[in-house]
C-alpha positions as CSV (number, residue, x, y, z in Angstrom):
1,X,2.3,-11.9,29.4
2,X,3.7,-15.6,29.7
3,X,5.2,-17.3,26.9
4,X,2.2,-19.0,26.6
5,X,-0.2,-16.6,26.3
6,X,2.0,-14.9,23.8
7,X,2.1,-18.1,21.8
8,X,-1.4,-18.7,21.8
9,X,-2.1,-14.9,20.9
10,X,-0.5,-15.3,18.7
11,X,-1.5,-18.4,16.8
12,X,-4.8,-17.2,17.3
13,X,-4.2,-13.8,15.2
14,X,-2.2,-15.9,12.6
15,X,-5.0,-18.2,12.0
16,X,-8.2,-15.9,12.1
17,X,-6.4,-12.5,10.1
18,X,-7.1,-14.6,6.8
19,X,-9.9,-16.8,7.2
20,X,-12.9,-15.5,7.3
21,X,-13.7,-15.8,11.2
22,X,-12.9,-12.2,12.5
23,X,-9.3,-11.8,14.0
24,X,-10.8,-9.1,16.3
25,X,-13.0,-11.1,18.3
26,X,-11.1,-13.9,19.1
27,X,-8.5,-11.3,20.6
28,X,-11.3,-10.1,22.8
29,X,-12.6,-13.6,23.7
30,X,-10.2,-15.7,24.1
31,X,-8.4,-13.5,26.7
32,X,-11.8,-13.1,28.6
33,X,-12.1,-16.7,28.3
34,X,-9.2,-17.5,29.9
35,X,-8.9,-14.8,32.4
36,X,-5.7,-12.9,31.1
37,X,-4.7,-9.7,31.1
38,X,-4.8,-7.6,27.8
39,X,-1.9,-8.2,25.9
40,X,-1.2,-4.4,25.2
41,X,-1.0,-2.4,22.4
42,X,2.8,-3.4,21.8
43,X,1.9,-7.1,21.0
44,X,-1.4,-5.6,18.8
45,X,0.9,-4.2,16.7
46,X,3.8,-7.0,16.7
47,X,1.7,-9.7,15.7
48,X,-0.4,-7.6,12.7
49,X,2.9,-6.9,11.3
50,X,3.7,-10.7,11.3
51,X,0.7,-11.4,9.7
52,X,1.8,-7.9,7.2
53,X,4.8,-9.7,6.4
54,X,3.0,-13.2,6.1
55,X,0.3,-12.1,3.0
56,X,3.4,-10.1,1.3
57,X,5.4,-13.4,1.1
58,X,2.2,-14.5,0.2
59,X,1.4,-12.5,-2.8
60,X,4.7,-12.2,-3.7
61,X,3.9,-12.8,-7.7
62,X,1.6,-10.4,-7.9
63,X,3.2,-7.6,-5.8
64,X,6.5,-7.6,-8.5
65,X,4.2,-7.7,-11.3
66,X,1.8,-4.9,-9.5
67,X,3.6,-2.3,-8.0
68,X,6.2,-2.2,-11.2
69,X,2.8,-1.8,-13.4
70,X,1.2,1.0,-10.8
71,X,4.9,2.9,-11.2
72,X,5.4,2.6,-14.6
73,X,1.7,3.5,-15.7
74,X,2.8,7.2,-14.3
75,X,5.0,7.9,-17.3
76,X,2.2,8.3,-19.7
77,X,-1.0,8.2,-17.4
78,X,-2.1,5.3,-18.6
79,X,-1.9,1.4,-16.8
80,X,-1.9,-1.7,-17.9
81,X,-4.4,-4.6,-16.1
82,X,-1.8,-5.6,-13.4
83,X,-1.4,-1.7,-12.6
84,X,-5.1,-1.0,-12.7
85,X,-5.2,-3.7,-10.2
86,X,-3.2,-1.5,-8.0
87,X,-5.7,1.5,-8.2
88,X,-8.4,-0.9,-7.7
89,X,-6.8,-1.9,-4.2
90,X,-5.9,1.7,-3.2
91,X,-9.7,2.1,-4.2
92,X,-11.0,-0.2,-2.0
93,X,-8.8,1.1,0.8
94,X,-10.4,4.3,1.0
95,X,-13.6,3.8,2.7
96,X,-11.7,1.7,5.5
97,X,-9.1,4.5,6.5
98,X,-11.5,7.3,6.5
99,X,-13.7,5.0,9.0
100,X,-11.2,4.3,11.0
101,X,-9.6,8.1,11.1
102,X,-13.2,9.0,12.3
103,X,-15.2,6.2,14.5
104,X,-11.7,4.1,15.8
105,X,-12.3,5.9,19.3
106,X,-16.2,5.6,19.0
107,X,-15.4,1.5,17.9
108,X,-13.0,0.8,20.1
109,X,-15.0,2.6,23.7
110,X,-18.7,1.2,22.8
111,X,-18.8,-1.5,20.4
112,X,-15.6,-4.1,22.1
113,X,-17.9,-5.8,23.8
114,X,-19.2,-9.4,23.8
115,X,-23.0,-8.9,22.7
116,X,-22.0,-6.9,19.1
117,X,-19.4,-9.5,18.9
118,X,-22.2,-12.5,18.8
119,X,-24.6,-10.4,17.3
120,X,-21.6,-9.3,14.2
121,X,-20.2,-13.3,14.1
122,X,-23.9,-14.5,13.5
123,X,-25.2,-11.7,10.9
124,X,-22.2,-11.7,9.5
125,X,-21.7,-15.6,9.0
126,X,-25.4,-16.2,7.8
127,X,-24.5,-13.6,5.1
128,X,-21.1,-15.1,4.3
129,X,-22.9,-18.2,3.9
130,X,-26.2,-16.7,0.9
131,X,-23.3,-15.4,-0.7
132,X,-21.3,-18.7,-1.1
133,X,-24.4,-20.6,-2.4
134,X,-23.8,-18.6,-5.6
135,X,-20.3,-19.2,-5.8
136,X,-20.4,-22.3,-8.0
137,X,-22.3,-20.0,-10.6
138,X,-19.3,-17.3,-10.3
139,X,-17.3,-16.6,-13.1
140,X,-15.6,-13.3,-12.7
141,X,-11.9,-13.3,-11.9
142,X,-9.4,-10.4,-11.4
143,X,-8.9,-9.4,-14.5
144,X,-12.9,-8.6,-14.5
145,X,-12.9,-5.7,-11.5
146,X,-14.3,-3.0,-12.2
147,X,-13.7,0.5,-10.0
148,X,-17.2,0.4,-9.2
149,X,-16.9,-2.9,-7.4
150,X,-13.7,-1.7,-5.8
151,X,-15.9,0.7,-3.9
152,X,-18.6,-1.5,-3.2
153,X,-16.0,-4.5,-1.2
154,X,-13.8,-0.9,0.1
155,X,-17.1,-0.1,1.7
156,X,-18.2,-3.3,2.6
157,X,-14.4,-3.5,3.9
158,X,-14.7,-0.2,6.3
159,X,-18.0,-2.3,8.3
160,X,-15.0,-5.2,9.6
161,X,-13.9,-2.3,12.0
162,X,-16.9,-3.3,14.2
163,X,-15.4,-7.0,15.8
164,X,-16.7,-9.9,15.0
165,X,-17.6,-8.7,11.2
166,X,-13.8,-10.3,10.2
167,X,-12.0,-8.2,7.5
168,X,-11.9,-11.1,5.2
169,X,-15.1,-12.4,5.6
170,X,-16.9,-9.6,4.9
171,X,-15.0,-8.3,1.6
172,X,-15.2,-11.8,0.5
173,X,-18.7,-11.8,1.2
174,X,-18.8,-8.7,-1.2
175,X,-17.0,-10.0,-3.8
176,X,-19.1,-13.2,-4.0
177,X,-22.3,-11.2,-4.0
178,X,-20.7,-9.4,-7.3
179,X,-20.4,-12.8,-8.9
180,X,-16.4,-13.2,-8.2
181,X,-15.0,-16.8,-8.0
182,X,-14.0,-18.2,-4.5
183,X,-10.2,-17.9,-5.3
184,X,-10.6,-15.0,-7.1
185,X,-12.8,-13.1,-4.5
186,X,-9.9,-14.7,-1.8
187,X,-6.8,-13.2,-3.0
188,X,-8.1,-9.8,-4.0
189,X,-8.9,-9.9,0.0
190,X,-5.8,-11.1,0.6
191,X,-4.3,-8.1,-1.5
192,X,-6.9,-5.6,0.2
193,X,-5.5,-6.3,3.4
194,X,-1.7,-5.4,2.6
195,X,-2.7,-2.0,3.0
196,X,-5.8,-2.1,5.4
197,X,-2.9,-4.6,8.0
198,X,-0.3,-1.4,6.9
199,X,-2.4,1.6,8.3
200,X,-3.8,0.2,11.3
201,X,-0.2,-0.6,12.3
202,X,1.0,2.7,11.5
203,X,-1.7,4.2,13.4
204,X,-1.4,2.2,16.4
205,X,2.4,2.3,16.3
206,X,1.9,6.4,16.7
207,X,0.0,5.6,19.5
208,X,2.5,3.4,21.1
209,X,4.9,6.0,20.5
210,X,2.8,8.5,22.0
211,X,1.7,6.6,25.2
212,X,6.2,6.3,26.0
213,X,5.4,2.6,26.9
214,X,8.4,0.8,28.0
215,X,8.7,-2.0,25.2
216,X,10.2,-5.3,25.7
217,X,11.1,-6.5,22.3
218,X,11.6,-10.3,23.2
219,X,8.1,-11.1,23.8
220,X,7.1,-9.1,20.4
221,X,10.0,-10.6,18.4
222,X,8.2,-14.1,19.4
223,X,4.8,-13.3,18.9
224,X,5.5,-11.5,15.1
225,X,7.0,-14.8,14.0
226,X,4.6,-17.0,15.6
227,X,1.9,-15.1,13.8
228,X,3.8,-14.8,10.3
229,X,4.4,-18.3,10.1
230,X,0.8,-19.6,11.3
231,X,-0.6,-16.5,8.8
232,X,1.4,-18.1,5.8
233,X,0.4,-21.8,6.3
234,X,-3.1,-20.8,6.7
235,X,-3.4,-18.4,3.3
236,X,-1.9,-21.6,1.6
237,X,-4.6,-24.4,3.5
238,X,-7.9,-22.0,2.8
239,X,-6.9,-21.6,-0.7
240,X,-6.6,-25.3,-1.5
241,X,-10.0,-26.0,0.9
242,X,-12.4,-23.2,-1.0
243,X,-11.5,-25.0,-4.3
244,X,-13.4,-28.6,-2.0
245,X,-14.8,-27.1,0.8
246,X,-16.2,-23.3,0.0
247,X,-17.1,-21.2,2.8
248,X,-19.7,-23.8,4.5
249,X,-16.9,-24.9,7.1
250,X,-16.6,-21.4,8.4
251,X,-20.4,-20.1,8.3
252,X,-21.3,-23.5,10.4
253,X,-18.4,-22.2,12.5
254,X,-19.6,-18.8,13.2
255,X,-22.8,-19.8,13.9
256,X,-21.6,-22.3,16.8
257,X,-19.8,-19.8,18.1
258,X,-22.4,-16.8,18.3
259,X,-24.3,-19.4,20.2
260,X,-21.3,-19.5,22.3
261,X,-20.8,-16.0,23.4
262,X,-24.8,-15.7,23.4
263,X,-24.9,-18.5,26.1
264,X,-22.0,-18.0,28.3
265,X,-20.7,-14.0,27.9
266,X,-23.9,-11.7,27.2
């Protein structure tokens, strides 16, 4: 790869791993788009840990107060609300990584292809968009999630393995269908993917093990910080826009660019 395919790349995974427009699919597309060759599993894994590192620096205020909480609730077996958050994240994690242990090879040989990607960015988007008309009823915060609803958005969570469904749009999607504020159903997302971002790269960094690829650590070193810094200035816009905006913006969005794919790549 060029330098500026890597930049690009790498914007484009910096701006789409939080916001709910699927990450996935705009790796596909854009590179089929534009002609150029895959950018390798190498750079896959460089530029999802920059976006890792990105929500961490993120959520920094709640990591110290959660993962102390999670530690210190094993003295006695019993949590307090910031480390029952952390059970409730490991919770929703579940569904995801058993998925991907068992369908990642089915996923990635049948289903990376431009028709699910229109099909998954216009189904998806529509319901993104029923669930954000009852955001501005939505009270529930945090403090108000229940293990039962963990499940439910960890579930919902395991369908973003098909592209074009986007990670964050979908457990968002969840959340706001369970009556969770916009902010509120944001940042548990943003929490969910510290782990879901985690195991994928560990997986795939295996792999990259495995496969004895010659690595040239220049072009990843670029990309990871490209894609940390985008990731971090885009958490910070879409919080302060859901609070004007909501989720119109980016269900308008999908929807132009189903048509897209529809018209010009199936």
């Amino acid at each position: 790869m060029d330098i500026l395919q890597i930049i690009v790349l790498a914007i484009v995974q910096g701006v789409s791993e939080f916001l709910p427009i699927s990450s996935s699919a705009h790796l596909i597309l854009i590179p089929e788009l534009l002609g150029w060759v895959e950018s390798g599993l190498a750079f896959d894994v460089a530029v999802h840990m920059g976006t890792l590192f990105a929500v961490l620096v993120f959520l920094k205020n709640e990591l110290t107060r959660v993962i102390p909480a999670w530690i210190i609730g094993w003295r006695e077996f019993s949590w307090s609300n910031d480390g029952k958050l952390g059970w409730l994240v490991i919770v929703a994690t579940i569904p995801v990584g058993l998925v991907g242990l068992l369908f990642a090879d089915y996923i990635e040989l049948n289903l990376r292809n431009s028709t699910v990607i229109a099909i998954t960015t216009l189904v998806f988007g529509l319901l993104l968009g029923l669930a954000d008309r009852r955001a501005n009823l939505s009270t529930l915060e945090s403090a108000s999630m229940t293990f039962r609803h963990a499940s439910f958005v960890g579930f919902s969570q395991a369908l973003a393995l098909i592209p074009g469904t986007s990670r964050s749009g979908v457990t968002m999607t969840a959340l706001l269908m369970l009556g969770y504020t916009r902010t509120a159903a944001a940042r548990f997302s943003f929490l969910m993917a510290i782990p879901a971002i985690a195991l994928s790269g560990i997986l795939k960094s295996v792999e990259l093990v495995q496969s004895q690829t010659p690595v040239d650590w220049g072009p990843l070193l670029l990309g990871m910080s490209v894609s940390a810094g985008v990731a971090l200035l885009t958490m910070h816009w879409f919080i302060n826009l859901l609070n004007r905006a909501g989720m119109l913006p980016f269900v308008v969005y999908r929807v132009i660019l189903a048509g897209i794919i529809f018209l010009w790549l199936v």
